[in-house]
C-alpha positions in Angstrom: 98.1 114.0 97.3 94.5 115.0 98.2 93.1 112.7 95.6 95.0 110.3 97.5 93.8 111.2 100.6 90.2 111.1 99.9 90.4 107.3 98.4 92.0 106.6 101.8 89.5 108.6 103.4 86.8 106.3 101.3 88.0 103.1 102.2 89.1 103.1 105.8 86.7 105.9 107.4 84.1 103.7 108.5 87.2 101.0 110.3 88.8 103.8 112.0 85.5 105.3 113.5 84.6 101.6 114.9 88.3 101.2 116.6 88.2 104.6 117.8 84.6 103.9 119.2 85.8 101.6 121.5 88.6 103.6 122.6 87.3 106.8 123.2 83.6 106.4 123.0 81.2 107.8 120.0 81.0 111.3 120.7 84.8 111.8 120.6 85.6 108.9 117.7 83.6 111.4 115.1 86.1 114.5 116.0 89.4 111.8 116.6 88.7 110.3 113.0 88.5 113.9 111.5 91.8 114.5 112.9 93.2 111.2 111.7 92.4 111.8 107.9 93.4 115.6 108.3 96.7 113.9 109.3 96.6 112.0 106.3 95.0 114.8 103.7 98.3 117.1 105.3 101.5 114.4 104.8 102.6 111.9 102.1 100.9 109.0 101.6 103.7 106.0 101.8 104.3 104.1 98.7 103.2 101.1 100.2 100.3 98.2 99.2 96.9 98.7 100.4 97.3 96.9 103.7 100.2 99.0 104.2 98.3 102.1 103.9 95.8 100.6 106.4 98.1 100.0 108.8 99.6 103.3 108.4 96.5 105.1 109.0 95.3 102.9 111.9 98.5 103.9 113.5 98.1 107.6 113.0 94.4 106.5 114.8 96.1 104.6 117.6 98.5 107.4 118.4 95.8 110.2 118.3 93.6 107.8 121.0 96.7 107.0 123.3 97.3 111.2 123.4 93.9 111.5 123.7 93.4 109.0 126.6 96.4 110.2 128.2 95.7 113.6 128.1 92.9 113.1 130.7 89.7 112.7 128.8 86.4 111.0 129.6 87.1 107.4 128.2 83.8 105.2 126.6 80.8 105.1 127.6 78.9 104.5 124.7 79.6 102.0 122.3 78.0 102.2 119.0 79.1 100.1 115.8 78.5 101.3 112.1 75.3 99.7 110.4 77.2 99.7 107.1 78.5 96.0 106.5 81.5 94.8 107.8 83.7 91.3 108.3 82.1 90.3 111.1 78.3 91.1 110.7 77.9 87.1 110.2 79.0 86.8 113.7 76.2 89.5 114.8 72.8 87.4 115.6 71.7 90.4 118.0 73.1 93.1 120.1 74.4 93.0 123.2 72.0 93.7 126.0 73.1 97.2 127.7 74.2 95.0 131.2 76.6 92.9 128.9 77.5 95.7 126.8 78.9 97.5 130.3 80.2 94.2 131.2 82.6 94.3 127.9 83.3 97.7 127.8 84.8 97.2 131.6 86.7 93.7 130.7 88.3 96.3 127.8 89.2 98.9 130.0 90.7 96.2 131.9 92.9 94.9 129.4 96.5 96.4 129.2 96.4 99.5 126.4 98.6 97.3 123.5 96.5 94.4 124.0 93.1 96.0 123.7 94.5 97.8 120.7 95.5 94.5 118.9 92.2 93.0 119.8 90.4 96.1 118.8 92.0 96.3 116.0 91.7 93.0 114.8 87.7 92.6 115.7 86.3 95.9 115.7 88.1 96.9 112.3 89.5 93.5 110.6 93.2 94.3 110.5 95.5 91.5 109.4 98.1 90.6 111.7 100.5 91.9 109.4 98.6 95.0 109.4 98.9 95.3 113.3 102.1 94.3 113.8 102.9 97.7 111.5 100.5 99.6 112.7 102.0 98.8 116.6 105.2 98.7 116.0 105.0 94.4 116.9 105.9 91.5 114.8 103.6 89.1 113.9 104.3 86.7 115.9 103.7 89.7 119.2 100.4 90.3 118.0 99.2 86.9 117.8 100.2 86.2 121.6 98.6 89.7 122.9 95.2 88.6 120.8 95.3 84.9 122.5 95.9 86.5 125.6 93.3 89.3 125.4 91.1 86.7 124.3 91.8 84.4 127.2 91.3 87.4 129.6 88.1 88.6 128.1 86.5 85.3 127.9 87.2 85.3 131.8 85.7 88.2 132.9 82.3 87.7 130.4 82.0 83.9 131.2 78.6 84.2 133.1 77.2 86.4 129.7 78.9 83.9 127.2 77.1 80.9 129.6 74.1 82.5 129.3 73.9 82.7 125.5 74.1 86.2 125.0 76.0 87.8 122.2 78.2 90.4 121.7 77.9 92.2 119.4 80.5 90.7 117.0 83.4 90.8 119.4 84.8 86.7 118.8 86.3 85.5 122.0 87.0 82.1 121.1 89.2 81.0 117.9 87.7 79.6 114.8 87.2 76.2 116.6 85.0 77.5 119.2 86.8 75.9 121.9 88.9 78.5 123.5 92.5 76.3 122.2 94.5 77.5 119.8 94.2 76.1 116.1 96.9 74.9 113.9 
């Protein structure tokens, strides 16, 4: 079981860490991901493929943040993404500046909790929709519609930094045709 835990540990560490980032900020994602994998290291691992062993853990990590949130602590004010390489680092061509950074960490905060999970979860850490559907207890189709509509609302609030041509830091608002309408 703690062989098992420590190949889980491995391979989504660096995922949970970024979704939890966003969530709870930097300083507290280090101690929330500890807790997450202790978790993990102390139950049985489901038999289950690897995607459902993600989304497995990436509930464990969405249920420590919502406790953590709603037990009264400091939300982000930092965000920090891993230099290791993930999906998305071909969407990075620069950091956000620290004014549009601010910008997107409010729009977040904005967002209602299950919808900034799915979207987190989909473009900080690269779920599959199947993997967030399990991991929030939504089907497929649920997920979908609360990352359109995150999407939508996001684009909103940073339309003056997406007009000016800054980036965010791999956050995709749009869908792969670039024009804000859903593809087929």
């Amino acid at each position: 079981m703690v062989a098992d835990a420590d190949i889980l540990f491995a391979a989504y560490r660096d995922g949970v860490f970024r979704y939890l980032c966003r969530i709870v900020g930097y300083g507290e994602a280090g101690e929330l991901t500890q807790q997450v994998f202790l978790r993990v290291s102390r139950g049985p691992v489901p038999s289950v493929d690897d995607s459902g062993h993600r989304a497995w853990i990436f509930s464990i990590a969405r249920n420590l943040a919502l406790n953590h949130v709603r037990d009264g602590k400091r939300r982000s004010v930092a965000v920090q993404l891993s230099e290791t390489a993930g999906p998305f680092d071909r969407l990075r061509a620069e950091p956000p500046t620290q004014e549009t950074a601010a910008v997107l960490r409010d729009a977040l905060d904005r967002l209602p909790d299950l919808d900034r999970d799915v979207f987190l979860m989909r473009e900080a850490s690269g779920l599959s929709y199947d993997e967030i559907a399990t991991a929030c207890a939504l089907s497929t189709a649920a997920v979908r519609s609360r990352l359109h509509r995150a999407r939508v609302q996001l684009r909103q609030a940073l339309g003056p930094a997406l007009r000016s041509g800054q980036t965010l830091g791999g956050v995709r608002l749009y869908d792969r045709t670039g024009t804000g309408q859903r593809s087929s």
